[in-house]
OpenMM code with the backbone's topology and positions (N, CA, C; nanometers):
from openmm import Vec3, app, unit

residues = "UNK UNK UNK UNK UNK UNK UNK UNK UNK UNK UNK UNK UNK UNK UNK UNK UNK UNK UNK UNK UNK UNK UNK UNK UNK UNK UNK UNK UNK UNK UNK UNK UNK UNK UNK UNK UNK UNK UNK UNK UNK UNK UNK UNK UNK UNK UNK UNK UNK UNK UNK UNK UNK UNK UNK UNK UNK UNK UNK UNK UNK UNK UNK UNK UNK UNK UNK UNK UNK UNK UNK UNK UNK UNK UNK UNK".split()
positions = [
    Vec3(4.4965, 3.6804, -2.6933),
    Vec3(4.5324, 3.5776, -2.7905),
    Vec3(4.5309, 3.4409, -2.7211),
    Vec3(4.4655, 3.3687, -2.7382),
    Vec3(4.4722, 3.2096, -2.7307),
    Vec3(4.5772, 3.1445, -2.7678),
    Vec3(4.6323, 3.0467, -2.6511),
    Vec3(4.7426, 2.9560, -2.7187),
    Vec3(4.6902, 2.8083, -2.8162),
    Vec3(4.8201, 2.8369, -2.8547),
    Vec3(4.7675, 2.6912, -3.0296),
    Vec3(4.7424, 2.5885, -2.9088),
    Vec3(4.6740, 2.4828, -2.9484),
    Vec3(4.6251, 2.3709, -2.8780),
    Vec3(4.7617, 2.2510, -2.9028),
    Vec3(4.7873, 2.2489, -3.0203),
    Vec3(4.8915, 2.1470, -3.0775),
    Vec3(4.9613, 2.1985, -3.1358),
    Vec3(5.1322, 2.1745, -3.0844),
    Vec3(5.2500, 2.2120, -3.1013),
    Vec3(5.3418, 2.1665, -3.1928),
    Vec3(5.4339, 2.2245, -3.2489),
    Vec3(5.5606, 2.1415, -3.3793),
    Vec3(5.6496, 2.1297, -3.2753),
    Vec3(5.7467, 2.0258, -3.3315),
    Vec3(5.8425, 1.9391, -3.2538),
    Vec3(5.9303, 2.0834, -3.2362),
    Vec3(5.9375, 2.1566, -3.3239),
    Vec3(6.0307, 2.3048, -3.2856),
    Vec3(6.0226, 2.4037, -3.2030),
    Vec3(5.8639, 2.4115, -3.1620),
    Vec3(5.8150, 2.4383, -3.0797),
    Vec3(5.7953, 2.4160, -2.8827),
    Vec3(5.8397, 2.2320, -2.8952),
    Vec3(5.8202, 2.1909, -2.7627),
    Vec3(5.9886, 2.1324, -2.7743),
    Vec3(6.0689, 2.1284, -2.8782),
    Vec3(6.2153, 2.1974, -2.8325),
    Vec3(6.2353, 2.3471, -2.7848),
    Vec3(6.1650, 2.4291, -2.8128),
    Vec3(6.2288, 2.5914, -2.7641),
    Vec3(6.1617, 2.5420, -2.6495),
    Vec3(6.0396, 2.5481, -2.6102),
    Vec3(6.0077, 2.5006, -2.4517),
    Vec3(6.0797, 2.4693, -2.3634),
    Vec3(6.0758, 2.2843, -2.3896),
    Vec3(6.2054, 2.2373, -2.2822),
    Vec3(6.3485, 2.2630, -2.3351),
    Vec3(6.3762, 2.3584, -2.3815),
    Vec3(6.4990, 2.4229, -2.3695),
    Vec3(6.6063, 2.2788, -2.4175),
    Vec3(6.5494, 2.1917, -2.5247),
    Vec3(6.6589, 2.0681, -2.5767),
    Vec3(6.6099, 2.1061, -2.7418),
    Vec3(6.7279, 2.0386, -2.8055),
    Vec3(6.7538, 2.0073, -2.9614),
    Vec3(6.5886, 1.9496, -2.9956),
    Vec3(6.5700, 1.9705, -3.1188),
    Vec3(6.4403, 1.9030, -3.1925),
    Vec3(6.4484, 1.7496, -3.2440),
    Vec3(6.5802, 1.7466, -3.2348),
    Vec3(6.5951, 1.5707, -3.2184),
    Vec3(6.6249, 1.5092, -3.1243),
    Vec3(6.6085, 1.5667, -2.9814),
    Vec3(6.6137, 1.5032, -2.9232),
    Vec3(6.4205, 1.5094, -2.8482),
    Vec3(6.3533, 1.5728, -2.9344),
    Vec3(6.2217, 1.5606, -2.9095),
    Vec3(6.1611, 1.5188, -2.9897),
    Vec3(6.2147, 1.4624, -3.1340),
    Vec3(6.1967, 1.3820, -3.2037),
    Vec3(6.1698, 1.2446, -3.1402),
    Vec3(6.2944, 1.1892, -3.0698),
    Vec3(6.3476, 1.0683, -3.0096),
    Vec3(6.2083, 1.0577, -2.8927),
    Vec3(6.2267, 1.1480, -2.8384),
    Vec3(6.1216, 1.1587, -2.7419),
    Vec3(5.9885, 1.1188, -2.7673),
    Vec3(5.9203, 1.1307, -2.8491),
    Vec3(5.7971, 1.1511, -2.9250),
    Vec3(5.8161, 0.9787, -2.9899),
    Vec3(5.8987, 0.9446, -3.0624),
    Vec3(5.9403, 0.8239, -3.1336),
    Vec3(5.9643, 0.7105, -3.0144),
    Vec3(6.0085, 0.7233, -2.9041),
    Vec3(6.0440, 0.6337, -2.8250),
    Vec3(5.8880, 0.5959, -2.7336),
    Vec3(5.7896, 0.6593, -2.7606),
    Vec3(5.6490, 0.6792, -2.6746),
    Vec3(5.6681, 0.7410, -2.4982),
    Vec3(5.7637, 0.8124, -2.5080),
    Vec3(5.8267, 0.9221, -2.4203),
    Vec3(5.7431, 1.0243, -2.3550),
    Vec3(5.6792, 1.1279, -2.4800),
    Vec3(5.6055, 1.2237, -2.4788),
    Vec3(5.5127, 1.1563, -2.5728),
    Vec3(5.4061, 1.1953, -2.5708),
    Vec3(5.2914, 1.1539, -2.6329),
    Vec3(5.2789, 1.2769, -2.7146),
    Vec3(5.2781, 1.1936, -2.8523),
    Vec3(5.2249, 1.2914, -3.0087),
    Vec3(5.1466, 1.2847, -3.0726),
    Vec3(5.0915, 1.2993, -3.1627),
    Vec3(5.0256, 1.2742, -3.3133),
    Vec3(5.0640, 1.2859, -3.3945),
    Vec3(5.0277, 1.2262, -3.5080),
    Vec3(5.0765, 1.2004, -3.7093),
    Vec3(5.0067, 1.2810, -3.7734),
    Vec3(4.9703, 1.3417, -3.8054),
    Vec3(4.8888, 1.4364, -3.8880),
    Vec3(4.9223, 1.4709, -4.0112),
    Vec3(4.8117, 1.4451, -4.0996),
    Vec3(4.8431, 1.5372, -4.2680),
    Vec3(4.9178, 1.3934, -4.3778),
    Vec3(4.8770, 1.4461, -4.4788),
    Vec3(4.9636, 1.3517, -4.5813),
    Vec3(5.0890, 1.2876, -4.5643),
    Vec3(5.2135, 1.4224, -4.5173),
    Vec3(5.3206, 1.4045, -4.4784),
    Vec3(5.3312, 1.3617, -4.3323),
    Vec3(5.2822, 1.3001, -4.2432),
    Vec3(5.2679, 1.2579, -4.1380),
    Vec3(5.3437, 1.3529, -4.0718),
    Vec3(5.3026, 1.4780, -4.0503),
    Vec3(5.3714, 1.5629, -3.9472),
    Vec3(5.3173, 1.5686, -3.7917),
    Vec3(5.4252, 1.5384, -3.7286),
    Vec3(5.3961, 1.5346, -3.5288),
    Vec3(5.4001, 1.6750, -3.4735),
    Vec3(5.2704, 1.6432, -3.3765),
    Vec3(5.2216, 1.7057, -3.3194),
    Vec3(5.2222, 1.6948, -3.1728),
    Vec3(5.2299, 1.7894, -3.1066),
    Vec3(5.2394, 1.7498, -2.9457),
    Vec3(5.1324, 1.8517, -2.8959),
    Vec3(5.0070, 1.7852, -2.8422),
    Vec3(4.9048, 1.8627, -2.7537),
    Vec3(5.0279, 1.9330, -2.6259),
    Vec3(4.9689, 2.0794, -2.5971),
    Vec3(5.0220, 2.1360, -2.4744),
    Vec3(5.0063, 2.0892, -2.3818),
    Vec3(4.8661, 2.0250, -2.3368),
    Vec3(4.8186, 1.9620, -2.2115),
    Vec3(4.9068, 1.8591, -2.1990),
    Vec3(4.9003, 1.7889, -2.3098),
    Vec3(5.0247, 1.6312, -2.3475),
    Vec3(5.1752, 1.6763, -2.2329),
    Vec3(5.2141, 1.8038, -2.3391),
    Vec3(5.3477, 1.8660, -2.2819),
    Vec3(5.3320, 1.9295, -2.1126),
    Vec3(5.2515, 1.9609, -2.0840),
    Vec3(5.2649, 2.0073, -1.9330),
    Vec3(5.2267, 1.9144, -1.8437),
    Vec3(5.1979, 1.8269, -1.8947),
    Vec3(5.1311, 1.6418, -1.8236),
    Vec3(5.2978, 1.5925, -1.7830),
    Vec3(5.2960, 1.6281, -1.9518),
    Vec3(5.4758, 1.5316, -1.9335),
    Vec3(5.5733, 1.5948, -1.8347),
    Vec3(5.5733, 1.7703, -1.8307),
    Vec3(5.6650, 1.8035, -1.7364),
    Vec3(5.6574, 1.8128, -1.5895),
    Vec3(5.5055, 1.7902, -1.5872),
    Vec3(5.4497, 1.7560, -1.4083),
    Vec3(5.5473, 1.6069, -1.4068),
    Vec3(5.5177, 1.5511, -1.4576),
    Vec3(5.6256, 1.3659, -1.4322),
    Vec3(5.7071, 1.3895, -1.4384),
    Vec3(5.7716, 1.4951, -1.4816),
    Vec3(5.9637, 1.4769, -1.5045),
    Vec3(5.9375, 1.5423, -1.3730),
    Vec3(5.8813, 1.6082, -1.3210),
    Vec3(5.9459, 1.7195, -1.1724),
    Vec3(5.8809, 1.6270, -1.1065),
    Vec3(5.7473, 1.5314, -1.1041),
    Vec3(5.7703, 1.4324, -1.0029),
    Vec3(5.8703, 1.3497, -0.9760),
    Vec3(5.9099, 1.2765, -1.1173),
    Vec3(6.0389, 1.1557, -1.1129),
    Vec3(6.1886, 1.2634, -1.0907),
    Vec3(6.1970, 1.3554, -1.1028),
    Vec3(6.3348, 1.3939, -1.0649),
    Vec3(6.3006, 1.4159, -0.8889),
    Vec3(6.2114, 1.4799, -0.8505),
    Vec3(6.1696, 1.4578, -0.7034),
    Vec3(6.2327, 1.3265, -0.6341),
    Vec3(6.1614, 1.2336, -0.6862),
    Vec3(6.1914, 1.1167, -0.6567),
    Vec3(6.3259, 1.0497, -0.6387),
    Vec3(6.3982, 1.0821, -0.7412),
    Vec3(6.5161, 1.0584, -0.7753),
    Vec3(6.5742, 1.1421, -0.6382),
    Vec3(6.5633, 1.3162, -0.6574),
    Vec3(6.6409, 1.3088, -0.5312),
    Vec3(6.6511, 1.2860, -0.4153),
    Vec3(6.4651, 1.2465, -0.3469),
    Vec3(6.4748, 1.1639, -0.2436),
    Vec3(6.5318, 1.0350, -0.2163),
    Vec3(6.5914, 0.9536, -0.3197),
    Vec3(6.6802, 0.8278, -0.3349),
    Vec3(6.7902, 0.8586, -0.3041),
    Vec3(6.8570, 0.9875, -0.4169),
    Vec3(7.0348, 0.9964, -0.4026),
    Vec3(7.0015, 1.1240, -0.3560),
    Vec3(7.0738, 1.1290, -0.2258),
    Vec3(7.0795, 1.2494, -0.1189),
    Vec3(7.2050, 1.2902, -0.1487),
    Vec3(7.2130, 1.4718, -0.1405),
    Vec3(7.3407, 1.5412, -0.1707),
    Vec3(7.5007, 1.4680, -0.1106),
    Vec3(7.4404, 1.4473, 0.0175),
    Vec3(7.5175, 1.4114, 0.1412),
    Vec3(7.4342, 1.3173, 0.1850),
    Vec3(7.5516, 1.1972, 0.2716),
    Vec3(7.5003, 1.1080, 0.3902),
    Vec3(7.4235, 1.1765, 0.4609),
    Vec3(7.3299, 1.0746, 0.5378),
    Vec3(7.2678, 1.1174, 0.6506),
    Vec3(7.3974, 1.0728, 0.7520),
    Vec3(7.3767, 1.1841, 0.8499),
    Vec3(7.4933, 1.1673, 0.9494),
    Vec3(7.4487, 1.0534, 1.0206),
    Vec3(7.5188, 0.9630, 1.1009),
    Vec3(7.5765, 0.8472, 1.1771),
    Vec3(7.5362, 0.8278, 1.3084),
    Vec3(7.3969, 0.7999, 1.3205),
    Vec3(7.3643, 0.8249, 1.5425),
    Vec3(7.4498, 0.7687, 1.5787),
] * unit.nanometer
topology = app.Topology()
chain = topology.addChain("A")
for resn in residues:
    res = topology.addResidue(resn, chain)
    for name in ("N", "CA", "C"):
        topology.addAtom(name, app.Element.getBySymbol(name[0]), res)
């Protein structure tokens, strides 16, 4: 079975494991990158879109914890 190419906001909430409004917000804020689709302008999130986006969150949290270290570096 082939995976769907483009995802519902309910969909890339069960993913990253958050609320559908807060991937609403996400999508609305130009956060995650979506699409409008259909009469009723329903959003869409490409998978590639979504695994693009979660390579950057595990780069920028990387990042982040090379900034704020658990602990001081000890004192020569």
């Amino acid at each position: 079975m082939t995976e769907t190419r483009f995802l519902l906001l309910s969909d890339v909430a069960i993913e990253l494991n958050v609320s559908e409004s807060q991937v609403y917000h996400m999508v609305r804020s130009g956060e995650l990158p979506a699409i409008k689709i259909g009469g009723r302008g329903q959003w869409r999130v490409e998978r590639a879109r979504l695994e693009q986006y979660i390579e950057q969150k595990y780069a920028e949290t990387a990042a982040w914890v090379t900034r704020n270290p658990l602990t001081s570096p000890e004192a020569d």
